[in-house]
DOMARMI-972424 format. One record per residue (C-alpha): y negated, x, z; residue number from 1; residue in three letters. Coordinates in steps of 0.5 Angstrom, whole numbers. Each point is the difference from the previous one (the first is absolute). Layout:
R      v      u      w  num  residu
R      Y      X      Z  NUM     ALA
...
//
This chain:
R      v      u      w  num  residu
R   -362     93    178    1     UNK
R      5      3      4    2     UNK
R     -1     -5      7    3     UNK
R      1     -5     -5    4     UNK
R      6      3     -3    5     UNK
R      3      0      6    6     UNK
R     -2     -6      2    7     UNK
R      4     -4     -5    8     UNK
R      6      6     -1    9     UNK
R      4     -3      6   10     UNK
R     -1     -8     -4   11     UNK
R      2      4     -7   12     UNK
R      5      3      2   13     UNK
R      4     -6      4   14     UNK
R     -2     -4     -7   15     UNK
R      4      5     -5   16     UNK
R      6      1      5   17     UNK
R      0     -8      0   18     UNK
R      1      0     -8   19     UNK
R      5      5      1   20     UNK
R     -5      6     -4   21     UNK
R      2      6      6   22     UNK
R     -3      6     -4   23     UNK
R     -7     -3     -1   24     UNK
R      0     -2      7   25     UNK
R      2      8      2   26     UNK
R     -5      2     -3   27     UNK
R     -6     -3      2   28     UNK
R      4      0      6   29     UNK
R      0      8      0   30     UNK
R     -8      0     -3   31     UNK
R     -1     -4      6   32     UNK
R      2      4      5   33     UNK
R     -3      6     -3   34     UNK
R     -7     -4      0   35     UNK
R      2     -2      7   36     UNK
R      0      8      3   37     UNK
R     -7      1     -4   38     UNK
R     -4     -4      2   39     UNK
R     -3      3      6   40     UNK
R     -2      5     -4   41     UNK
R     -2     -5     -6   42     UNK
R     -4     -3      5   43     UNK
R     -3      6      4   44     UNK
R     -2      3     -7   45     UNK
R     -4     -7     -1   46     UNK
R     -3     -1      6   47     UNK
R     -2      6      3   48     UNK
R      1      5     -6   49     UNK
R     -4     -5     -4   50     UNK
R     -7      1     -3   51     UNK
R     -3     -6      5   52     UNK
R      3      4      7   53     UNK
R     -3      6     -4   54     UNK
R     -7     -4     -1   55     UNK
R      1     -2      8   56     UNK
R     -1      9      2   57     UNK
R     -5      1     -5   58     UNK
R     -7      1      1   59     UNK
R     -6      0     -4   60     UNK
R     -4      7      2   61     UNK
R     -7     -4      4   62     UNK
R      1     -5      6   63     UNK
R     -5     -3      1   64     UNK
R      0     -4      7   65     UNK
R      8      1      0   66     UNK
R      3     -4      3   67     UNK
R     -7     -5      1   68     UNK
R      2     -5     -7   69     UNK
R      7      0      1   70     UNK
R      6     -5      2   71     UNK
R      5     -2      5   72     UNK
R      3     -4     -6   73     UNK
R      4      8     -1   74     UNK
R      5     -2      5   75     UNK
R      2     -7     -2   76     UNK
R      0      4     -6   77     UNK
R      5      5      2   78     UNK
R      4     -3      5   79     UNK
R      2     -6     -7   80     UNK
R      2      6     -4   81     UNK
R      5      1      6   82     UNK
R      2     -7      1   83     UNK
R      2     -1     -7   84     UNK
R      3      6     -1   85     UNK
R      4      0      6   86     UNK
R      6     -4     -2   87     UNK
R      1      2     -7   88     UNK
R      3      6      4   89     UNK
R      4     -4      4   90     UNK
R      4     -5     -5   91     UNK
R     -6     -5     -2   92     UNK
R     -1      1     -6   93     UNK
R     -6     -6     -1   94     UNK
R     -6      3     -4   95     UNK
R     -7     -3     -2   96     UNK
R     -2      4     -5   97     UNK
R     -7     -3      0   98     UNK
R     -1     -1      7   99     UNK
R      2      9      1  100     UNK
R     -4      2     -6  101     UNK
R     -6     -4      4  102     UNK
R      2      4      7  103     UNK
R      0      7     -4  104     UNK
R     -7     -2     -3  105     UNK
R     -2     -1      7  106     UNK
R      3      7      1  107     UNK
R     -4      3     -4  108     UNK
R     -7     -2      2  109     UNK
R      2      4      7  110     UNK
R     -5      5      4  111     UNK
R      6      4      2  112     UNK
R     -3      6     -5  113     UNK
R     -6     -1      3  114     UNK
R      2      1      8  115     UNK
R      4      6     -2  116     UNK
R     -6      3     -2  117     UNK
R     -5     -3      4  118     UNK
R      5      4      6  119     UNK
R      0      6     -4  120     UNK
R     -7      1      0  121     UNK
R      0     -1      7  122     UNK
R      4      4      2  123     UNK
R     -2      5     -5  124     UNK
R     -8      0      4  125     UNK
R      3     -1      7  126     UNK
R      5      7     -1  127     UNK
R     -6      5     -3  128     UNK
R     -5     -4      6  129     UNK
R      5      3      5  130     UNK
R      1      6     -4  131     UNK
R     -7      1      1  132     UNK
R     -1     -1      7  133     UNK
R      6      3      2  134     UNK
R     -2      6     -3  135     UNK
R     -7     -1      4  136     UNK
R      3      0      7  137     UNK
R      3      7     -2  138     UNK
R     -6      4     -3  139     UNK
R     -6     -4      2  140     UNK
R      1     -6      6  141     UNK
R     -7     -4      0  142     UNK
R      0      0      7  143     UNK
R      1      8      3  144     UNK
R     -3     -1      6  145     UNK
R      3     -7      1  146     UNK
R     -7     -2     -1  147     UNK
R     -2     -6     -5  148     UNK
R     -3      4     -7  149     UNK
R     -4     -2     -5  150     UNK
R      7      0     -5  151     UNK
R      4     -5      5  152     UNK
R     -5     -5      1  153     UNK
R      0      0     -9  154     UNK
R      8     -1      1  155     UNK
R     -1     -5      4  156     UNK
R     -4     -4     -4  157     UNK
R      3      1     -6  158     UNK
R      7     -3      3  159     UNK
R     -4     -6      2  160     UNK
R     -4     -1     -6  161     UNK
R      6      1     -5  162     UNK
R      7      1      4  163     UNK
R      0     -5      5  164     UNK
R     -5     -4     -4  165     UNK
R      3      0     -7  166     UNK
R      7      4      0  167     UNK
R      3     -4      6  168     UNK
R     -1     -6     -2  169     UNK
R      2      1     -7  170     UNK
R      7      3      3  171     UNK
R      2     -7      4  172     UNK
R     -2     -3     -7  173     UNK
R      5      5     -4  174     UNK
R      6     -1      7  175     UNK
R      0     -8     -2  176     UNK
R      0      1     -7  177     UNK
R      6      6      1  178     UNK
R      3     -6      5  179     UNK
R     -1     -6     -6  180     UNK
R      3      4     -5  181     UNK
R      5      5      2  182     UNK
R      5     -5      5  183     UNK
R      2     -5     -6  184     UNK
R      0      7     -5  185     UNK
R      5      3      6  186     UNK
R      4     -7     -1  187     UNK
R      0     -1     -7  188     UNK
R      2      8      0  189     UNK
R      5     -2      4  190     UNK
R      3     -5     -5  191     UNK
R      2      6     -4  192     UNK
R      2      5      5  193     UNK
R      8      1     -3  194     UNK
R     -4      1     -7  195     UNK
R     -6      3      1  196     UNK
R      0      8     -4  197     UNK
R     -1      6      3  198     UNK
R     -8      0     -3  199     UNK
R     -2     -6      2  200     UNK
R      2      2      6  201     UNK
R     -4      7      1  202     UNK
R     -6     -4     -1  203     UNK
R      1     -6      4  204     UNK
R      1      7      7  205     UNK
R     -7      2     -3  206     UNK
R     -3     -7     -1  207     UNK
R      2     -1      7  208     UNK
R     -2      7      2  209     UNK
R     -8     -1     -2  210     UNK
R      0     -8      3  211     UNK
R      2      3      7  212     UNK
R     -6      6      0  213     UNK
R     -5     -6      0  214     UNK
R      2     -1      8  215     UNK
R      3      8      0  216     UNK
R     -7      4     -4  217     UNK
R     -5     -6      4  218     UNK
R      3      2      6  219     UNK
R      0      7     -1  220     UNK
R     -7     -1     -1  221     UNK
R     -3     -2      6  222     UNK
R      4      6      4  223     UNK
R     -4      5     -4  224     UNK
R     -6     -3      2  225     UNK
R      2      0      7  226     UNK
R      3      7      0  227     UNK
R     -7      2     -3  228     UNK
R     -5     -4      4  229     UNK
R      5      1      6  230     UNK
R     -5      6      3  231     UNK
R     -7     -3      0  232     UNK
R     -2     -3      5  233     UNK
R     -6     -5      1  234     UNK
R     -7      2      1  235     UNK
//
């Protein structure tokens, strides 16, 4: 109601200029400008406020085979949120209501919530996984005598069997997720850059600061690995 409202003010206006009736036209021309300064944080509270983006971050508790049964509609998805409402911020103030509330339902089926949680239980495993071997070169090393032991040819299966086997792969599945979702979010995002609120904005620096362990924490990782089976040599 508010782009249709300024979409026809400046025509209304003109008209009651014309038929000479000046304190009408003032004041929609006063409530224009007003409806003008708040649009971006209309519109802000709309889209990224609004309970379909709030259903895009959210996730139920299980996740299957994430992110296996999803997508790439997520992106035209997203990257149409910011083609449309881009240009009501810059004087266009054209709107299709049918065509938004169908993006905004599109919106609203996105895996965004469950990438996030797909990543903190990740890095959740990966910290206490390099917690534990860390602890193991100072107390207890597997090879003391730099010699191959019974305890690091059992590591070493295991990183084959479920690291490298499982783990990784499922990592560079969630890094092309995490590119497929988070570019058109950080441009729709960007949209809103002079509106945004202070909250929104923490949350985003958090979001951004869990999708980047997913390189950082597998990183990580490897080097424990490394570091632990450094001194034990082949037999």
């Amino acid at each position: 109601m508010d782009l249709e409202f300024l979409d026809l003010a400046p025509a209304c206006i003109e008209l009651l200029e014309i038929r000479g009736d000046t304190e009408l036209a003032d004041t929609i021309r006063v409530a224009s400008d007003d409806r003008k300064q708040a649009l971006p944080s209309a519109v802000f509270a709309a889209v990224l406020l609004g309970t379909e983006w709030r259903a895009f971050w959210h996730a139920d508790a299980t996740l299957g085979d994430y992110p296996r049964q999803t997508s790439s509609l997520v992106e035209q998805t997203v990257t149409s949120l910011s083609a449309m409402t881009a240009p009501w911020l810059n004087g266009d103030w054209s709107a299709d209501n049918r065509t938004f509330e169908l993006i905004l339902s599109d919106v609203r089926a996105g895996d965004g919530g469950e990438l996030l949680l797909a990543t903190s239980q990740l890095v959740w495993a990966l910290e206490g996984a390099n917690a534990l071997l860390t602890k193991t070169q100072s107390e207890r090393p597997l090879c003391p005598f730099g010699q191959p032991t019974e305890r690091s040819e059992t590591l070493k299966r295991v990183v084959q069997q479920f690291f490298v086997t499982n783990v990784q792969p499922w990592v560079v599945s969630l890094r092309r997720r995490a590119e497929l979702i988070h570019e058109p979010t950080q441009r729709l995002e960007t949209v809103f850059a002079d509106s945004v609120t202070q909250p929104y904005q923490d949350w985003v620096l958090a979001r951004d600061a869990l999708l980047l362990q997913l390189t950082q924490m597998t990183r990580q990782h490897v080097q424990a690995l490394q570091a632990t089976l450094k001194g034990c040599q082949q037999g």
